[in-house]
C-alpha angles and dihedrals in degrees: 000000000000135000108244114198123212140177136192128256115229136041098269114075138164122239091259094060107022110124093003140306139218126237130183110215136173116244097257102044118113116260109260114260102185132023109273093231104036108024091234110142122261138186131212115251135205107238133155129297117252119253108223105212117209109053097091086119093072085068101064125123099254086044085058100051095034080065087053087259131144126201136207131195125210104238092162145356107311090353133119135179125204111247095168141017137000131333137056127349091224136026128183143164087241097227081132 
């Protein structure tokens, strides 16, 4: 389920949705037309994803090959070296 952020319309606003505020709301719920605790008119808005901290393990290097993945890693201008997976050692632009 995703965060929805709203904020009201007007210049008036409550403390609960003064600013903005946060729902979490099912796909398929209607979009909120009014703040839930004084009735003011609000609007959805487009902000930013949120980011979920905690999952760098599923980027190392056995993850990656075991999905079928290969890494490179940038070691100079145009050059890559392979860290994880199949393919070649070494990649460039060739601009040498």
């Amino acid at each position: 389920m995703p965060f929805y952020e709203y904020v009201p319309l007007g210049d008036e606003a409550c403390p609960e949705c003064q600013g903005a505020f946060t729902v979490l709301q099912k796909l398929s719920d209607p979009r909120l037309t009014a703040c839930p605790e004084c009735g003011r008119a609000v609007r959805r808005i487009i902000s930013a994803p949120h980011v979920v901290a905690g999952q760098a393990h599923r980027l190392k290097e056995s993850n990656i090959e075991k999905a079928g993945f290969t890494q490179y890693k940038k070691i100079g201008q145009g050059v890559y070296e392979k860290t994880a997976g199949k393919g070649p050692g070494m990649i460039s632009s060739g601009d040498d």
